[in-house]
C-alpha positions as CSV (number, residue, x, y, z in Angstrom):
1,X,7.0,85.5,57.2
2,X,5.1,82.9,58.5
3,X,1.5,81.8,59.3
4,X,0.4,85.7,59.5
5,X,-2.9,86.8,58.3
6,X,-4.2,88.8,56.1
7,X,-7.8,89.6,55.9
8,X,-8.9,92.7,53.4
9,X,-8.7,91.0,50.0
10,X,-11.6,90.4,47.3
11,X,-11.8,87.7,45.3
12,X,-12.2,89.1,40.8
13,X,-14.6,86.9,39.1
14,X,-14.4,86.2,35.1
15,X,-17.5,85.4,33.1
16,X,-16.5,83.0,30.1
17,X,-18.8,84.9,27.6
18,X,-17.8,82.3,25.2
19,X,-19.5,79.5,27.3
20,X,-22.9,79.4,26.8
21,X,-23.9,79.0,30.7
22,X,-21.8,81.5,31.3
23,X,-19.5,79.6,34.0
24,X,-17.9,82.1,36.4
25,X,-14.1,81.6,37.0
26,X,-12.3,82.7,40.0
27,X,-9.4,85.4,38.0
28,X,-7.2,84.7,41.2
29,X,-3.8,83.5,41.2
30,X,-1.9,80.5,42.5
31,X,1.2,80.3,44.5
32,X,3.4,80.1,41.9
33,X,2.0,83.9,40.4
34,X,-0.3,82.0,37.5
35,X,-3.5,81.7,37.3
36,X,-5.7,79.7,39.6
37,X,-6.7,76.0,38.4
38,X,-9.5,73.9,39.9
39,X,-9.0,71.9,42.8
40,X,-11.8,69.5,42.4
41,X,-15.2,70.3,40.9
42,X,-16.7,66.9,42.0
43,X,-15.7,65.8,45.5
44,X,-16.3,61.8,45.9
45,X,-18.5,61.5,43.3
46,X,-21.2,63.6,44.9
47,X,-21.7,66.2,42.4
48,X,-20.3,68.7,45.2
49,X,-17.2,71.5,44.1
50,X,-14.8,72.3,46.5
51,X,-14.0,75.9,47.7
52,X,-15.6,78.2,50.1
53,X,-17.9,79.5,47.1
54,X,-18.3,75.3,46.2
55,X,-17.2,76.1,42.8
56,X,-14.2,73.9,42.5
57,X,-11.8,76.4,43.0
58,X,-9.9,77.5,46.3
59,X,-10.5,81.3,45.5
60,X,-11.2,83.3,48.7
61,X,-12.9,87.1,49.8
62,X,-14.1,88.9,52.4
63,X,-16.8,86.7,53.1
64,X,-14.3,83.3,53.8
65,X,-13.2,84.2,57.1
66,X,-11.5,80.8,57.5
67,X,-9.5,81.4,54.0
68,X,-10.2,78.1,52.5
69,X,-7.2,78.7,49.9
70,X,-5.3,75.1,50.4
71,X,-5.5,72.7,47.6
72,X,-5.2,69.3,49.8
73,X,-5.2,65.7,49.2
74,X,-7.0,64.2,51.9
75,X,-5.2,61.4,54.0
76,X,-6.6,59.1,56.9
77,X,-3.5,60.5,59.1
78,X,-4.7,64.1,58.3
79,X,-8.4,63.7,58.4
80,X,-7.8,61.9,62.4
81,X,-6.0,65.1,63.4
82,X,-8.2,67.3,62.1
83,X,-11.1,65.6,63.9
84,X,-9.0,65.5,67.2
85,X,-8.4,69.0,67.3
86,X,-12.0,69.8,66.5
87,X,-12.4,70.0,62.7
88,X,-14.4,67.0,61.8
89,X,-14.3,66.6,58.3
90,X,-14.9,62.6,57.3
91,X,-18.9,63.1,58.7
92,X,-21.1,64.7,55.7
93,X,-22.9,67.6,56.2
94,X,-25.3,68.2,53.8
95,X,-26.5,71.8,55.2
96,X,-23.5,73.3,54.5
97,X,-22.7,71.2,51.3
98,X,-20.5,68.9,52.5
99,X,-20.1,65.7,51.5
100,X,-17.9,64.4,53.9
101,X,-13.7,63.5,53.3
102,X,-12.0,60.4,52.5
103,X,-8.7,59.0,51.6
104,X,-7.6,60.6,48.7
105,X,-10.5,63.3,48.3
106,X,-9.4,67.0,47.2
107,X,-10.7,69.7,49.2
108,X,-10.2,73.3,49.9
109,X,-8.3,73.4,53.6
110,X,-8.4,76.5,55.8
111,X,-4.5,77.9,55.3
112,X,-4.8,77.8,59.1
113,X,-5.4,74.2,59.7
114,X,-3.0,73.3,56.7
115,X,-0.5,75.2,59.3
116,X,-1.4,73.7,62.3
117,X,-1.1,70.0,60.8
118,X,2.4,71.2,59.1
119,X,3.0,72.3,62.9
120,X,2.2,68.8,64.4
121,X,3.6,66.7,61.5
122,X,0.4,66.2,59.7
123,X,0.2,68.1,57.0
124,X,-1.4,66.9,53.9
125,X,0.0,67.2,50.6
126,X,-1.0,69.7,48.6
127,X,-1.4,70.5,44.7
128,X,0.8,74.4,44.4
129,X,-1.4,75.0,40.6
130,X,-4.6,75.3,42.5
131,X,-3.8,77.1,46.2
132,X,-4.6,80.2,46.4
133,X,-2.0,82.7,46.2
134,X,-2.8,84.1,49.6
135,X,-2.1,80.7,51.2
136,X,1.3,82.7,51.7
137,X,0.4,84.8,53.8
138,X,0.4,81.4,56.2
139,X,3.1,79.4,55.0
140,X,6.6,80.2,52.5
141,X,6.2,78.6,48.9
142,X,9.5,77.0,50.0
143,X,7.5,74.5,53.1
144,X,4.5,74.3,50.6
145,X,6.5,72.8,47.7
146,X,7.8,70.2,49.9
147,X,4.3,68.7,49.9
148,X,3.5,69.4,46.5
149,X,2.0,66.8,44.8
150,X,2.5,69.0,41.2
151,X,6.1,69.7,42.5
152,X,7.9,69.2,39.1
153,X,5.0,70.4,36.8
154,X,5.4,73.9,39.4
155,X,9.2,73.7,39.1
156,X,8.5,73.9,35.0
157,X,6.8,76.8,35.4
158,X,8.5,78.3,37.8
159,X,11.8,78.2,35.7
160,X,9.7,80.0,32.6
161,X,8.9,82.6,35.0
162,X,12.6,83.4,36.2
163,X,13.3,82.4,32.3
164,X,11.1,85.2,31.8
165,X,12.0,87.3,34.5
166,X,15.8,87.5,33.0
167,X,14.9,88.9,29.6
168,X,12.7,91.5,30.8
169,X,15.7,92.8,33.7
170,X,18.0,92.4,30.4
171,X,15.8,94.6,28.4
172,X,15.5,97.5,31.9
């Protein structure tokens, strides 16, 4: 199924009780079924995290309407198209905590807009270890992987998984 949507999840948050600042970590998963890694906790230097919740993750809820669940790499060929169709994302703004995209930037993309761009030839590529596992709900792992920037790191662990997956059908 493609580019479909999805809207009554929740996002589960952990509490790392043996931090002492008690960081709060999305427990969501990635598209590969493990768990989800950051995506960028410091985008361009500015002290800003990625995510709808800005905490470096691309975890999604109820509240992120625009599912903000792609891990992308920022390109100057992606961040023109997304300005020409109306999503301006090179010019900061600083009341929603925005710094502003560049070049080679990771940010949190709305799965909508990653599908539109993969529509028109623009996608951006993507890291698979830190989109959101609902990201699927828009696009098949199979189109996603072919922008993966992690592609053979995900193809490791998607081979322990099936590896996996075989020894517990042998055991049923």
């Amino acid at each position: 199924k493609l580019f479909s949507r999805d809207d009554d999840d929740a996002t589960d948050y952990d509490i790392d009780e043996d931090d002492n600042d008690q960081e709060i970590k999305p427990s969501s998963c990635n598209v590969l079924g493990t768990p989800l890694e950051p995506c960028c906790s410091d985008v361009g230097g500015t002290g800003i995290g990625t995510g709808f919740y800005r905490n470096g993750y691309c975890s999604t809820g109820d509240m992120d309407q625009g599912r903000h669940t792609v891990c992308m790499e920022a390109t100057d060929e992606f961040l023109e198209f997304s300005k020409a169709v109306g999503n301006d994302l090179s010019t900061p703004m600083p009341e929603y905590m925005f710094p502003g995209l560049k070049a080679g930037d990771r940010w949190c993309l709305c799965a909508a807009r990653w599908t539109q761009a993969y529509q028109n030839g623009k996608a951006p590529k993507l890291i698979l270890a830190s989109t959101h596992e609902k990201t699927l709900d828009y696009a098949p792992l199979e189109i996603l992987k072919t922008f993966a920037i992690d592609l053979e790191d995900a193809e490791t662990v998607l081979a322990k998984l099936n590896e996996q997956r075989a020894k517990l059908n042998k055991l049923l």
